[in-house]
Backbone as CSV, one residue per row, in Angstrom:
resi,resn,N_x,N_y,N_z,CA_x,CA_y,CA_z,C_x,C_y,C_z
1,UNK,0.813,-1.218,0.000,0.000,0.000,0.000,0.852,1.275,0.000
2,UNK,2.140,1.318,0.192,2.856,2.349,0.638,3.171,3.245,-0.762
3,UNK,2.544,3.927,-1.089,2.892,4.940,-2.068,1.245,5.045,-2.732
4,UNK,0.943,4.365,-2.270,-0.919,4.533,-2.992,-1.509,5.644,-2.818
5,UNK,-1.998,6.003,-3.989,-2.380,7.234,-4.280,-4.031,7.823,-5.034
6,UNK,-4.521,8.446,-4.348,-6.183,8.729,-4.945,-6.021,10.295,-4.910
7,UNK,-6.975,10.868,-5.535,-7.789,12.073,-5.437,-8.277,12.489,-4.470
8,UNK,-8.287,13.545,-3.859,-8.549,13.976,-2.762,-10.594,13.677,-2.715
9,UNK,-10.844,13.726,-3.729,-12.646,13.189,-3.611,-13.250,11.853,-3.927
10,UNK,-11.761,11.078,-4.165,-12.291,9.621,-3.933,-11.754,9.474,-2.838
11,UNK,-11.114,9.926,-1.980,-10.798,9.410,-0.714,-11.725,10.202,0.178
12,UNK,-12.552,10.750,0.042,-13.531,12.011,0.932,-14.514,10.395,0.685
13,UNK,-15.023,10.062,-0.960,-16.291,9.017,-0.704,-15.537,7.653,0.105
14,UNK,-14.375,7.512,0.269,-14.292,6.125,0.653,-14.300,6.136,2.332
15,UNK,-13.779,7.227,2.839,-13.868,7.718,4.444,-15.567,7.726,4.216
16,UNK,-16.490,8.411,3.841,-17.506,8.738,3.917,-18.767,7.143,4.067
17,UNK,-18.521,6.657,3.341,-18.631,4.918,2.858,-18.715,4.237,4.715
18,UNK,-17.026,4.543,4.987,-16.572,3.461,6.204,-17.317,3.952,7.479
19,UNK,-16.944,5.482,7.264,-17.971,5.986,8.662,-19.039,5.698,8.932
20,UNK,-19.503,5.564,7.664,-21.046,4.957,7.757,-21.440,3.268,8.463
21,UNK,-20.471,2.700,8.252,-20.658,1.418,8.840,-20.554,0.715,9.748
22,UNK,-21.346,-0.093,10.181,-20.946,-0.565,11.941,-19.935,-1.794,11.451
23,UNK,-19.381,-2.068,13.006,-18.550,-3.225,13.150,-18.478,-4.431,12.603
24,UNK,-19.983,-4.728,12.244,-19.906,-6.207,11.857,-20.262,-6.053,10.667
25,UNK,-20.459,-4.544,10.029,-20.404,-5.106,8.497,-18.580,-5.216,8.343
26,UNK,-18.048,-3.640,8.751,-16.581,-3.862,8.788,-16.149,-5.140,8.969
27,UNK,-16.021,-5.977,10.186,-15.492,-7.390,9.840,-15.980,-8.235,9.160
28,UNK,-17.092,-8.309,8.211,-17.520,-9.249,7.192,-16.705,-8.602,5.751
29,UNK,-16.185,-7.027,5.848,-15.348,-7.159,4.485,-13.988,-7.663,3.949
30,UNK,-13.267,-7.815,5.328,-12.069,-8.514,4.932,-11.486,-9.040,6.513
31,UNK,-10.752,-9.738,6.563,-10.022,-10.544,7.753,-8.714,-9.062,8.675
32,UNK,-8.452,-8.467,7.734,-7.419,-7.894,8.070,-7.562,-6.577,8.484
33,UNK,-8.627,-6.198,8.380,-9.308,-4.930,9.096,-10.354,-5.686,10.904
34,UNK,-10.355,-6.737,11.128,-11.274,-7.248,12.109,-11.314,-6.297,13.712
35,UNK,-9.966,-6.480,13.758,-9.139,-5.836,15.215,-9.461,-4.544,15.225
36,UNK,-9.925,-3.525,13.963,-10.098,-2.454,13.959,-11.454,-2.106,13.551
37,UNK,-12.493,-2.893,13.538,-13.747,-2.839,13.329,-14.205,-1.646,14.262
38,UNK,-13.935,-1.838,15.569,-14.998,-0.791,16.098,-14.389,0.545,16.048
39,UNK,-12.993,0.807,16.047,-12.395,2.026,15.772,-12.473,2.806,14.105
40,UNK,-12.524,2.139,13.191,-12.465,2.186,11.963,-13.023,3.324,11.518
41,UNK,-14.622,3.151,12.066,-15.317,4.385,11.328,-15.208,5.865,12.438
42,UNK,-14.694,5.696,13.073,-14.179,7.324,13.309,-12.870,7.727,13.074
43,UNK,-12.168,6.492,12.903,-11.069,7.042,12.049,-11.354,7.972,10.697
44,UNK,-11.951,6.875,10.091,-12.351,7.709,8.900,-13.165,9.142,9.057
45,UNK,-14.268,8.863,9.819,-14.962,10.460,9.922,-13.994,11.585,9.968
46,UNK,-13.160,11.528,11.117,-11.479,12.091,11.129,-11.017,12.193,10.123
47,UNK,-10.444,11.345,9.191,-10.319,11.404,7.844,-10.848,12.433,6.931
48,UNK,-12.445,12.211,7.108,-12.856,13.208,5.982,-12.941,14.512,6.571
49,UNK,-13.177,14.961,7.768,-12.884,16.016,8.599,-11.604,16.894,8.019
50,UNK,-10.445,16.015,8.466,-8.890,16.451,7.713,-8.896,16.768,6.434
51,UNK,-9.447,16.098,5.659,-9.441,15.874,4.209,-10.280,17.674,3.770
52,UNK,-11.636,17.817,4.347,-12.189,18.847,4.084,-11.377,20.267,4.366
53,UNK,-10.871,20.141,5.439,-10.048,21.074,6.145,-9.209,21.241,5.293
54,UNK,-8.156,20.669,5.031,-6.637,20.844,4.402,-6.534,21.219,3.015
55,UNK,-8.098,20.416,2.251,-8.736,20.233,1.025,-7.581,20.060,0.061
56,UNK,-6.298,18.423,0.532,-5.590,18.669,-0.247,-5.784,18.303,-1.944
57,UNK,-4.780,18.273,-2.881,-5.176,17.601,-3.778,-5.209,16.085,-4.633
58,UNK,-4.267,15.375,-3.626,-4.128,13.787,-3.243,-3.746,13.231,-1.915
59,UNK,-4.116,12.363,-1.912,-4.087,11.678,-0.919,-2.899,10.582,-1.061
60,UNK,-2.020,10.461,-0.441,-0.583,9.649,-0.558,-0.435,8.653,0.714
61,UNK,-1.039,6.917,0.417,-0.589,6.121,2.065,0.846,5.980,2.057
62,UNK,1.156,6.074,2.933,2.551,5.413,3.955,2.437,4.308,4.736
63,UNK,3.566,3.193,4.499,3.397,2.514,5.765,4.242,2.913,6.948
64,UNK,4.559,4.066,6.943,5.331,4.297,8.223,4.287,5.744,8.869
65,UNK,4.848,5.861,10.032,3.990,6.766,11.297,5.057,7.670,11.564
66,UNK,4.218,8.090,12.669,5.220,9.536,13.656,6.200,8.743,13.925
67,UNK,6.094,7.573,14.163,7.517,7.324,15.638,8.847,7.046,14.605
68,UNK,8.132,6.630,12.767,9.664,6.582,12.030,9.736,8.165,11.707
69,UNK,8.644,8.851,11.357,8.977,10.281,10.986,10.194,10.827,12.622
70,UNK,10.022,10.201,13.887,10.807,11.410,14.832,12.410,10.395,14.583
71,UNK,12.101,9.460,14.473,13.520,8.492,14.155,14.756,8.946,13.322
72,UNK,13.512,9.390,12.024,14.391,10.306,10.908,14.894,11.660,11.291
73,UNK,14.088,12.196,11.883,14.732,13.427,12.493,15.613,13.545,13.174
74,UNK,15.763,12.267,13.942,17.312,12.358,14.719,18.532,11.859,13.908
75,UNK,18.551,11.832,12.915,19.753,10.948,11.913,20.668,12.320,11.611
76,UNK,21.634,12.170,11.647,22.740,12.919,10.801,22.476,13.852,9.704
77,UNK,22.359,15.159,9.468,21.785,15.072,8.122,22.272,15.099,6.778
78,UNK,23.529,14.415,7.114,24.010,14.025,6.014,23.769,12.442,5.627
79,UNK,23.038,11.756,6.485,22.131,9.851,6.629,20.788,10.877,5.892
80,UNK,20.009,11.714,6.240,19.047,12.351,5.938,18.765,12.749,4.600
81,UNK,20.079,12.796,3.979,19.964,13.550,2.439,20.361,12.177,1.586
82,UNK,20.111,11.292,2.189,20.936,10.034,1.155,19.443,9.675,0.481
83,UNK,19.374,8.830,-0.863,18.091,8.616,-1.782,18.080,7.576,-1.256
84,UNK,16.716,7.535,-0.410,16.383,6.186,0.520,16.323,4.918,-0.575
85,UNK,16.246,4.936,-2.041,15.842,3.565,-2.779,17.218,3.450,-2.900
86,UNK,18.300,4.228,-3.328,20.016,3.627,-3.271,20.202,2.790,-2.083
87,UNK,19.923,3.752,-1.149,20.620,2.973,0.097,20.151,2.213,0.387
88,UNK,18.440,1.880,0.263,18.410,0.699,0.516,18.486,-0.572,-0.329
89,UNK,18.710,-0.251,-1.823,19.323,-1.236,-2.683,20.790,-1.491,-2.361
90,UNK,21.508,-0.776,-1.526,22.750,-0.929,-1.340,22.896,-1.676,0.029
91,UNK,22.318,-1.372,0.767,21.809,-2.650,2.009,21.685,-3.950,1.465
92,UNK,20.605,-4.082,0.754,20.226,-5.560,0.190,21.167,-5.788,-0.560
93,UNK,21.846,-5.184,-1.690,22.721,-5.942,-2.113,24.422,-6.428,-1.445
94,UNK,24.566,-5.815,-0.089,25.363,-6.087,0.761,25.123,-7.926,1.112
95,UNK,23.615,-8.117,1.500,22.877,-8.675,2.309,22.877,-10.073,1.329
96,UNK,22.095,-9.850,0.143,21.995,-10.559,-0.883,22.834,-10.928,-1.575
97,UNK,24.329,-10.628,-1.750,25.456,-10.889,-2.775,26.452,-9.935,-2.570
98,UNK,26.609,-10.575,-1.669,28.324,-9.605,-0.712,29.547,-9.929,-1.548
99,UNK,29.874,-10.540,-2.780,30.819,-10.412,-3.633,30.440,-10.083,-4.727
100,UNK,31.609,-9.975,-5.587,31.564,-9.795,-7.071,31.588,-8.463,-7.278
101,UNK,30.685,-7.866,-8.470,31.031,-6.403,-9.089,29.429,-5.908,-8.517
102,UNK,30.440,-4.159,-8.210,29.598,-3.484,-7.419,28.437,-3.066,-8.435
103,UNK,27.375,-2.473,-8.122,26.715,-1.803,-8.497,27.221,-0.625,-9.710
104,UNK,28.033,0.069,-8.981,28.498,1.526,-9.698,28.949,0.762,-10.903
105,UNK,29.902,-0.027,-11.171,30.854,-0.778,-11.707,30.002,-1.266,-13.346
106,UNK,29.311,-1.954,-12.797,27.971,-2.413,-13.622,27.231,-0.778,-14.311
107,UNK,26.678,-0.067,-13.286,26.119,1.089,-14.072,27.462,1.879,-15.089
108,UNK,28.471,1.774,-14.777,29.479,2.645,-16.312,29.496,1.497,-17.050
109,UNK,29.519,0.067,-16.697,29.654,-0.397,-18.134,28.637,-0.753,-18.727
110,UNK,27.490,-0.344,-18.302,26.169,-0.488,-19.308,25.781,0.865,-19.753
111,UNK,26.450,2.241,-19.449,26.070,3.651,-19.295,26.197,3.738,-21.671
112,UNK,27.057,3.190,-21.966,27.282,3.556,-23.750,25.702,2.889,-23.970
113,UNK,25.114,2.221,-23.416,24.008,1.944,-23.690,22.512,2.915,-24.001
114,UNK,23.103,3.924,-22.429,22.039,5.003,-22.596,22.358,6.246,-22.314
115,UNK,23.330,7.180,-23.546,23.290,8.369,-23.528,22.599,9.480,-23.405
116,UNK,21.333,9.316,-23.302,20.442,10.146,-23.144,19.527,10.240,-22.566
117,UNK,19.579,9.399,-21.179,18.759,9.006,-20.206,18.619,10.300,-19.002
118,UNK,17.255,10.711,-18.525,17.372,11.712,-17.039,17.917,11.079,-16.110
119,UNK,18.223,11.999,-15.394,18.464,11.352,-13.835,17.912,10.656,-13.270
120,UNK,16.461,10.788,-13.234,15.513,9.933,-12.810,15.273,8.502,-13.418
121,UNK,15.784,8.009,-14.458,16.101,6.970,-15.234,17.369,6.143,-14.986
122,UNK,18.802,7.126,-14.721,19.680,6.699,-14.330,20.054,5.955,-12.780
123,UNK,18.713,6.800,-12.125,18.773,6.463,-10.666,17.824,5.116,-10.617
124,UNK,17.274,4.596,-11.528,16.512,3.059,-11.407,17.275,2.299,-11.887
125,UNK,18.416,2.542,-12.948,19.376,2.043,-13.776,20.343,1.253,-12.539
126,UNK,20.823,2.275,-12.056,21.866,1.875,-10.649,20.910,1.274,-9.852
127,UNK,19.775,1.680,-9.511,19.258,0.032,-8.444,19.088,-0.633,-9.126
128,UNK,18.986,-1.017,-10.330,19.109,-2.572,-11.082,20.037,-3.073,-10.767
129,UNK,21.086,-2.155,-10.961,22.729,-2.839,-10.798,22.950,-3.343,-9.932
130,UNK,22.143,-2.541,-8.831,22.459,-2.854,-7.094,22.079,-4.043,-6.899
131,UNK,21.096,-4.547,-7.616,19.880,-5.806,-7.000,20.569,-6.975,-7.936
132,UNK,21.169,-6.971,-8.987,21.171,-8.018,-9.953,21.665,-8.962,-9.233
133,UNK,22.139,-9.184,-8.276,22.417,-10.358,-7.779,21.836,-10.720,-6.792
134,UNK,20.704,-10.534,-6.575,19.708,-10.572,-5.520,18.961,-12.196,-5.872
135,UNK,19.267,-12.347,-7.000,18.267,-14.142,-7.198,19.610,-15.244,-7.123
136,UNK,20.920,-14.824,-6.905,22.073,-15.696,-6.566,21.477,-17.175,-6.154
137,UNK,20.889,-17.115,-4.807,20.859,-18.443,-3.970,19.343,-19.310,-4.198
138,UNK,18.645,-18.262,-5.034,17.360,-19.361,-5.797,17.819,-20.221,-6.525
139,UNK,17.007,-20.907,-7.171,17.099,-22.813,-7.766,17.132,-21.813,-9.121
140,UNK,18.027,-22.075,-10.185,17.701,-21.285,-11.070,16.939,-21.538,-12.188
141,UNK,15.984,-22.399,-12.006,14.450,-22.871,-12.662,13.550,-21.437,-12.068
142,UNK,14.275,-21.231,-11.098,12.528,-20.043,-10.669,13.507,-18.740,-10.390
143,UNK,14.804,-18.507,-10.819,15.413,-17.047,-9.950,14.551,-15.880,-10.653
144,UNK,14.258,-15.635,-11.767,13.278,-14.897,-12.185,12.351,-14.531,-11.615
145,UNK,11.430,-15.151,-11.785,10.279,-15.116,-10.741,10.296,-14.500,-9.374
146,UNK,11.309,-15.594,-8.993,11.567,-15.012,-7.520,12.448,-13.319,-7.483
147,UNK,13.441,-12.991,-8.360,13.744,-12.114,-8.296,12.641,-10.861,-8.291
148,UNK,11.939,-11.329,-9.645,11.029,-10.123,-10.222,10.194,-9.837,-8.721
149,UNK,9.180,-10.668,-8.371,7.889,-10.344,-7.270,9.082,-9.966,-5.703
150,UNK,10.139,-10.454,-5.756,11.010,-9.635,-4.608,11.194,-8.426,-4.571
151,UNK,11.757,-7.803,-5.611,12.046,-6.555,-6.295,10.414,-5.824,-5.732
152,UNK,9.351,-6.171,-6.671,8.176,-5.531,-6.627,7.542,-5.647,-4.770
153,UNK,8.127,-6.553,-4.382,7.416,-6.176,-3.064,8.196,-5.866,-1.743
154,UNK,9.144,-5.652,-1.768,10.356,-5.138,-0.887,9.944,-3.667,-0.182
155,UNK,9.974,-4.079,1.023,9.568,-3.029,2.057,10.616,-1.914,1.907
156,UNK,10.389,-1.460,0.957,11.062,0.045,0.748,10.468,1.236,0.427
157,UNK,11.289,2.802,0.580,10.742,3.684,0.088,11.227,4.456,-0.614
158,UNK,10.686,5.630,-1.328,11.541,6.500,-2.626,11.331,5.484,-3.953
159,UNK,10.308,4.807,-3.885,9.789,4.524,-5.522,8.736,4.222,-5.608
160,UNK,8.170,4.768,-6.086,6.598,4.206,-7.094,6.370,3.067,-7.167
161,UNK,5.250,2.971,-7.616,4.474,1.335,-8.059,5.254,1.227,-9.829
162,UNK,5.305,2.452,-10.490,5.799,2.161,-11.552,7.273,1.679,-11.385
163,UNK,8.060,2.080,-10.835,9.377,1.995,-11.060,9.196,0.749,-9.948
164,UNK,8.362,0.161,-8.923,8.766,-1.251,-8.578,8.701,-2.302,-10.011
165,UNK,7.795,-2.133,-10.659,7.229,-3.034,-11.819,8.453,-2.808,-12.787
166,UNK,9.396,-1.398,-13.075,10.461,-1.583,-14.114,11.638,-1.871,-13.455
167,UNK,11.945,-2.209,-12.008,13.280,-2.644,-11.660,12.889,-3.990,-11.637
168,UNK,11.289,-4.698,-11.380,10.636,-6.041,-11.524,11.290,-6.552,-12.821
169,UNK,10.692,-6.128,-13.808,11.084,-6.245,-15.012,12.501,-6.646,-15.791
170,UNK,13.280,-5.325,-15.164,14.830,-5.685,-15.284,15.560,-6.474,-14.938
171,UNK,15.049,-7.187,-12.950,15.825,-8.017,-12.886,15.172,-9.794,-13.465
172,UNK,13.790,-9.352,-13.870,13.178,-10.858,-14.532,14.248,-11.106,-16.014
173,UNK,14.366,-9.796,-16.577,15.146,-10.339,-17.887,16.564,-10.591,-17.652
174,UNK,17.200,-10.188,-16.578,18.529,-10.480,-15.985,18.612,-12.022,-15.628
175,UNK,17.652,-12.435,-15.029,17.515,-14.090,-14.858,17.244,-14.512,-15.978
176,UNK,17.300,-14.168,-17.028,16.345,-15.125,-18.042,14.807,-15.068,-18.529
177,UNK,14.318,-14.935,-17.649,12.941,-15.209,-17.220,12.089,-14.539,-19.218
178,UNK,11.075,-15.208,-19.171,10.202,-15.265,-20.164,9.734,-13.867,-20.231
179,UNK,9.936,-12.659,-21.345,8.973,-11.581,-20.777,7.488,-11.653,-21.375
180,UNK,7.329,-12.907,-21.810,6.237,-13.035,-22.730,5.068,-13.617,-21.588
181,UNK,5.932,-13.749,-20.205,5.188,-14.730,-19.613,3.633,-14.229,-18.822
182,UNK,3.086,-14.787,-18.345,1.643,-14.688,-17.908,2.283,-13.729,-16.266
183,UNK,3.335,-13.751,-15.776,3.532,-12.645,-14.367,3.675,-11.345,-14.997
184,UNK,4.348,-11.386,-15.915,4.759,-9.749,-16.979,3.533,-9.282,-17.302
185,UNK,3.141,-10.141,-17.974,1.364,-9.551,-18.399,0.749,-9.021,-17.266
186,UNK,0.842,-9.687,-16.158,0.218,-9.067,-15.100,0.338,-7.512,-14.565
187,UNK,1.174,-7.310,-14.822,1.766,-5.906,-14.376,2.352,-5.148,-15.227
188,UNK,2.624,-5.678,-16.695,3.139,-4.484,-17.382,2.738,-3.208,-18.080
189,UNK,1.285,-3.335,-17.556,0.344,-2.406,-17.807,0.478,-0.860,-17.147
190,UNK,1.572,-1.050,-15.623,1.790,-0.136,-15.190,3.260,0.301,-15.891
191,UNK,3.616,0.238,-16.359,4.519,1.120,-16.969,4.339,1.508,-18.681
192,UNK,4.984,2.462,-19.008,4.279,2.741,-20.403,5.025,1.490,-21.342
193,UNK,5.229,1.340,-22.418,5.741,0.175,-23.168,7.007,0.532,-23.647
194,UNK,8.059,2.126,-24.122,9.218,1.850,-23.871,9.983,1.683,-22.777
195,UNK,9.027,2.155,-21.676,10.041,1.997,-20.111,9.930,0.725,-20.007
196,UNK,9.143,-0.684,-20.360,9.103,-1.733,-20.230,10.490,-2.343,-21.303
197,UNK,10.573,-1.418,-22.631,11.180,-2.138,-23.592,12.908,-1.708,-22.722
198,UNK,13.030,-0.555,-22.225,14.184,-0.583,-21.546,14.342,-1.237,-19.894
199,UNK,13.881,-1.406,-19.586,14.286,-2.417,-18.127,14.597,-3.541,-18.495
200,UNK,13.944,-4.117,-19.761,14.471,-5.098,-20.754,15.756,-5.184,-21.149
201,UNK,15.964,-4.727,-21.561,17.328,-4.166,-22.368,18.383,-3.979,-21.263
202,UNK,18.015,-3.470,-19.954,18.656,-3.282,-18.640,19.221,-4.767,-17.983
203,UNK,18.056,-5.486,-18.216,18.446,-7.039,-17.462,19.111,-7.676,-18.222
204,UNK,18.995,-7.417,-19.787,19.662,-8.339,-20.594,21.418,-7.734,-20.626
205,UNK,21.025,-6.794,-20.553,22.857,-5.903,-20.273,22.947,-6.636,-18.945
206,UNK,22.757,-6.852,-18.049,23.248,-7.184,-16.857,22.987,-8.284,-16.779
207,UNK,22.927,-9.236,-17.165,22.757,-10.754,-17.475,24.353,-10.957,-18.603
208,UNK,24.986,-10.026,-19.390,25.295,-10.103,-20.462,26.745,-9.580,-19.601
209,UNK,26.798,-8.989,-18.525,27.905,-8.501,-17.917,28.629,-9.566,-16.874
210,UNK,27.213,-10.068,-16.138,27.417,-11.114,-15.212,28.212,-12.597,-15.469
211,UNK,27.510,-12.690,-17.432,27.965,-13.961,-17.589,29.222,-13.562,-18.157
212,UNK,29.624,-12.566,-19.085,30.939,-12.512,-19.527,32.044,-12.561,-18.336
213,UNK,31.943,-11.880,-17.021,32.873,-11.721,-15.685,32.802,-12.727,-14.937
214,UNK,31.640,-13.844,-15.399,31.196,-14.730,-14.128,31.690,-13.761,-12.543
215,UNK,30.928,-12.799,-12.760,30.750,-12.058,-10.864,32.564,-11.178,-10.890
216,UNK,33.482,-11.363,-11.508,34.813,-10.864,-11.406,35.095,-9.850,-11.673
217,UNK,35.324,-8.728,-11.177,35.273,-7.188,-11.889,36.167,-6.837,-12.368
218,UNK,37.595,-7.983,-12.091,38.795,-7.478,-13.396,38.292,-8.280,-14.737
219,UNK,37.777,-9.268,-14.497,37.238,-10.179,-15.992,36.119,-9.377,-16.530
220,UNK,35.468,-8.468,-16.263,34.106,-7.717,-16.404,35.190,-6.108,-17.170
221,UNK,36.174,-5.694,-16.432,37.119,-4.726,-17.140,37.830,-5.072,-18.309
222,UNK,37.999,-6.650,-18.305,38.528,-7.261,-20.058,37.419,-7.285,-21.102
223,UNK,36.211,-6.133,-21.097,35.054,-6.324,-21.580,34.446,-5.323,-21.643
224,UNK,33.523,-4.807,-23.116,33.087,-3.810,-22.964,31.953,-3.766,-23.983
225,UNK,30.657,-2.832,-24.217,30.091,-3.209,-25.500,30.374,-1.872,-26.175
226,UNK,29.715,-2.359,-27.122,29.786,-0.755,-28.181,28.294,-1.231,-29.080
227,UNK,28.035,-0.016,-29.415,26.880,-0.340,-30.553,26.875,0.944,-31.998
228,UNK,26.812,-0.026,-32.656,26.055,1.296,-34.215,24.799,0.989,-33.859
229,UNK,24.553,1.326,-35.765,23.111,1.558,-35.791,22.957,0.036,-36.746
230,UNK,23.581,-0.865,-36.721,23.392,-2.122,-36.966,23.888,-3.046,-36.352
231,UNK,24.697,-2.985,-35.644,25.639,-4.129,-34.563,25.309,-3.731,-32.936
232,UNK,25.030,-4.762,-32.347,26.003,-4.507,-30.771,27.010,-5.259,-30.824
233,UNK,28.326,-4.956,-30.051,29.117,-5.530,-30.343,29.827,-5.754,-28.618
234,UNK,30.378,-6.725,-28.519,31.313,-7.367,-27.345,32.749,-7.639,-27.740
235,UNK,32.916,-6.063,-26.865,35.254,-6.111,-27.604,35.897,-6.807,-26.341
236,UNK,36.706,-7.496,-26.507,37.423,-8.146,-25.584,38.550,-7.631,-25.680
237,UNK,39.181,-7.552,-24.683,40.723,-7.275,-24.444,41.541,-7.942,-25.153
238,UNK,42.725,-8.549,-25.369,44.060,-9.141,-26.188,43.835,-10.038,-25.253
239,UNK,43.821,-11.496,-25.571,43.947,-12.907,-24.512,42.938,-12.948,-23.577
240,UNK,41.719,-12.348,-24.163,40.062,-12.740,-23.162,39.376,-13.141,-24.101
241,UNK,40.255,-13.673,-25.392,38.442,-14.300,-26.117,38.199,-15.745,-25.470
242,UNK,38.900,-16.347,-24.151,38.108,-17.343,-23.866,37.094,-17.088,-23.146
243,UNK,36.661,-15.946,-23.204,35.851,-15.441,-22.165,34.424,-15.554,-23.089
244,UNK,34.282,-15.353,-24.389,33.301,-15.638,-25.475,32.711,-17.306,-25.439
245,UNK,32.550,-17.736,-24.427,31.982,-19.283,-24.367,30.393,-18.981,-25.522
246,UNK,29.842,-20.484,-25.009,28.512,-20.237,-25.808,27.379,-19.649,-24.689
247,UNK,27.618,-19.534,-23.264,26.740,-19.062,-22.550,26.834,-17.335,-22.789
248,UNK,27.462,-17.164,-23.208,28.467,-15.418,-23.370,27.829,-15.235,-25.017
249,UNK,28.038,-16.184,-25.606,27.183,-15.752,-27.104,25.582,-15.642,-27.066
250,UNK,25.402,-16.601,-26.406,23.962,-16.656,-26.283,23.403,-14.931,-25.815
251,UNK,24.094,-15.184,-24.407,23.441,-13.698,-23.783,23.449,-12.493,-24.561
252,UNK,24.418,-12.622,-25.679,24.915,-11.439,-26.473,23.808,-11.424,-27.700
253,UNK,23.668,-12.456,-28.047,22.413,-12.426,-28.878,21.119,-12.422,-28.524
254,UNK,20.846,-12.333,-27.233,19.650,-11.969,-26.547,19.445,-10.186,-26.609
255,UNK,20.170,-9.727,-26.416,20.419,-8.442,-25.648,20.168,-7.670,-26.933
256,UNK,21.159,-8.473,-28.524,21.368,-7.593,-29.934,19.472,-7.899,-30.397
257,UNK,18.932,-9.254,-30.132,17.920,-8.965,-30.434,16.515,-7.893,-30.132
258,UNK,16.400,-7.675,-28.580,16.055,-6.526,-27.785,16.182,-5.375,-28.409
259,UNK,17.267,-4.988,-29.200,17.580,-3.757,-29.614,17.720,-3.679,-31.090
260,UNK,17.551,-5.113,-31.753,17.265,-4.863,-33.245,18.868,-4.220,-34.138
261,UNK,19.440,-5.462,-33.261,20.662,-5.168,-34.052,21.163,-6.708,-33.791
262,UNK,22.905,-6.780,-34.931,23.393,-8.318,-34.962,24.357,-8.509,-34.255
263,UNK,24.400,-9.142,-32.917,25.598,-9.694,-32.050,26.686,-9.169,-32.827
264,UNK,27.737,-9.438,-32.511,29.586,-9.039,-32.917,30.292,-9.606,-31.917
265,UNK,31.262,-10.438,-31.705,32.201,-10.561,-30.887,33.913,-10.456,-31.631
266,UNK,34.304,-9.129,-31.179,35.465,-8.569,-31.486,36.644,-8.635,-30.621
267,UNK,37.507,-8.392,-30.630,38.887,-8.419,-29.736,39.171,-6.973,-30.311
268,UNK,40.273,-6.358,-29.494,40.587,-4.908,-29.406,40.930,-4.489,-30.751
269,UNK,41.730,-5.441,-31.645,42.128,-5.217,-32.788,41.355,-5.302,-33.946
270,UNK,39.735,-5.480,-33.709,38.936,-4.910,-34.724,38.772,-6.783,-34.940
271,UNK,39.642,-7.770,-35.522,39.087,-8.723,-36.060,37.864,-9.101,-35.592
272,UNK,36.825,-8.723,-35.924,35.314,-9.153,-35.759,34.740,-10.256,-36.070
273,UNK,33.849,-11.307,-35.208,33.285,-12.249,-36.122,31.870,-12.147,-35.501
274,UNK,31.134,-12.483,-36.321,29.633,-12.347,-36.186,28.722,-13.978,-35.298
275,UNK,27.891,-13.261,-34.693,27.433,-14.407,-33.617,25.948,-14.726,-34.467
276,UNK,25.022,-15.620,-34.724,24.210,-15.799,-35.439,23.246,-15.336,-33.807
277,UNK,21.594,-15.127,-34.199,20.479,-14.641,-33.319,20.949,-15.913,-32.321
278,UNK,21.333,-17.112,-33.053,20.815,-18.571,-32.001,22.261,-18.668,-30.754
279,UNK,22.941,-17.929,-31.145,24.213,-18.038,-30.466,25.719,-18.423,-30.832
280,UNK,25.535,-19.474,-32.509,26.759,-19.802,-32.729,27.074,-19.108,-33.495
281,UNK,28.993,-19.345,-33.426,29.381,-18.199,-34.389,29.412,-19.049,-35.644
C-alpha cells in the first residue's frame, strides 16, 4: 500500500462509505481490518474532517507513522539527504550478494548503452545494478520469478508502483525469465511500453555482464560493448576471447535482439566475427 495514491474526492467518498458502517459489516469485508472494526469508522470520519479542512489535492498512504517520521529526524543530516531507494538497494545488495562487481561498476559499463537518459532513469538504472544479484541463492528454474515479485514487493521507500514493476522487469530479464510470460502480463500495464522495452534491455545488459565476468570485476574490465546503428558488439581485451563461451554468445544475442541489431564478438584489434540470433558463431 505504501505509495498509494487517490484524489482527494475519492478518498472524501471512501472515508464517507466506512464511517457509515458498523462493526460487523466492517469485519464481514475482509479478515485484516477485524481488530479495527470498532475504531475504523471514526477514524475515517477524522479522515474526511482532515481531508475537508486541508482540502488537499491527493491523498498519498505510507506505511510508516510519527515514531519513524521522529527516528528520521534524529539521523545525521548528512544519513538524511541520502536517496532512501540507493541505500536501501545498497543494504540488500550487501545482504543478498556480498561479492563480485559493485553496483556503480555495472552502471558505467552499461552507461554507452544510454546516452540520453534523465536522472531519474539513471537512478533506477543503478538500483538494477544494485539488486542483480539478488536471485544468486534461488534454484535457477525459478530465480526470475523469484527475483522479479522480490524486487516488486520489498519493504522500501523513494519509488513508485511504476518503477517497482520496471526494476521487476529488469531483474526478470537479468535471470532469463520469459517476458512473454503470464507474471509480466500481469503488471506491465503499469509502466508505459518503452520503459518496459528498456528495463528489458537493462536485465539483458546485466545478465550479459554477469555472464561474460562470471561475478569478477577485473574479468568484467577485459570487456566492454559498443553499438552502431546495426551491430552490438562485445570487444574483448588481447587474450580474453576465452571469455566468449557459448553461454556469453547466447546472452549477447539476446540483448542484440532486444535492440534490433546483430551480435559481434570482437577483440581490441577490430578482427570481428559475427554471432548468429541462435548463439553460434
Amino acid at each position: 500500500m505504501h505509495g498509494y495514491t487517490r484524489r482527494r474526492r475519492e478518498a472524501e467518498d471512501l472515508a464517507s462509505l466506512v464511517a457509515r458502517l458498523g462493526p460487523d459489516e466492517i469485519r464481514s469485508l475482509s479478515r485484516r481490518v477485524r481488530d479495527r472494526a470498532e475504531t475504523l469508522p471514526f477514524a475515517a470520519l477524522a479522515m474526511k474532517r482532515l481531508l475537508g479542512l486541508l482540502r488537499p489535492r491527493r491523498v498519498v498512504f505510507s506505511a510508516f507513522g510519527l515514531r519513524e517520521g521522529q527516528m528520521f529526524s534524529l539521523l545525521p543530516e548528512a544519513e538524511r539527504a541520502r536517496d532512501p531507494l540507493i541505500a536501501a538497494c545498497e543494504d540488500l545488495a550487501f545482504y543478498t550478494g556480498p561479492f563480485g562487481i559493485r553496483g556503480e561498476e555495472l552502471l558505467a559499463w552499461t552507461d554507452v548503452l544510454f546516452k540520453r537518459e534523465e536522472a531519474s532513469d539513471r537512478r533506477l538504472r543503478l538500483a538494477a545494478c544494485l539488486l542483480s544479484n539478488i536471485g544468486w541463492r534461488e534454484h535457477p528454474d525459478f530465480r526470475a520469478e523469484q527475483a522479479m515479485e522480490r524486487v516488486m514487493r520489498m519493504p522500501i521507500v523513494g519509488v513508485d508502483h511504476r518503477a517497482r514493476v520496471f526494476l521487476g522487469l529488469a531483474l526478470f530479464a537479468r535471470y532469463k525469465g520469459n517476458i512473454r510470460s503470464s507474471l509480466v502480463r500481469r503488471v506491465r500495464g503499469l509502466v508505459k511500453a518503452e520503459e518496459g522495452e528498456r528495463a528489458v534491455v537493462i536485465g539483458r545488459a546485466l545478465r550479459l555482464a554477469h555472464t561474460v565476468s562470471a561475478g569478477v570485476p577485473v574479468a568484467l574490465a577485459r570487456a566492454r560493448i559498443e553499438q552502431s546503428r546495426r551491430e552490438l558488439t562485445l570487444v574483448l581485451a588481447p587474450g580474453a576471447e576465452r571469455l566468449a563461451g557459448d553461454a556469453v554468445r547466447k546472452a549477447l544475442a539476446s540483448m542484440a535482439e532486444i535492440l534490433g541489431r546483430r551480435p559481434v564478438i570482437a577483440t581490441e584489434d577490430k578482427a570481428a566475427r559475427a554471432v548468429t540470433p541462435g548463439g553460434r558463431a
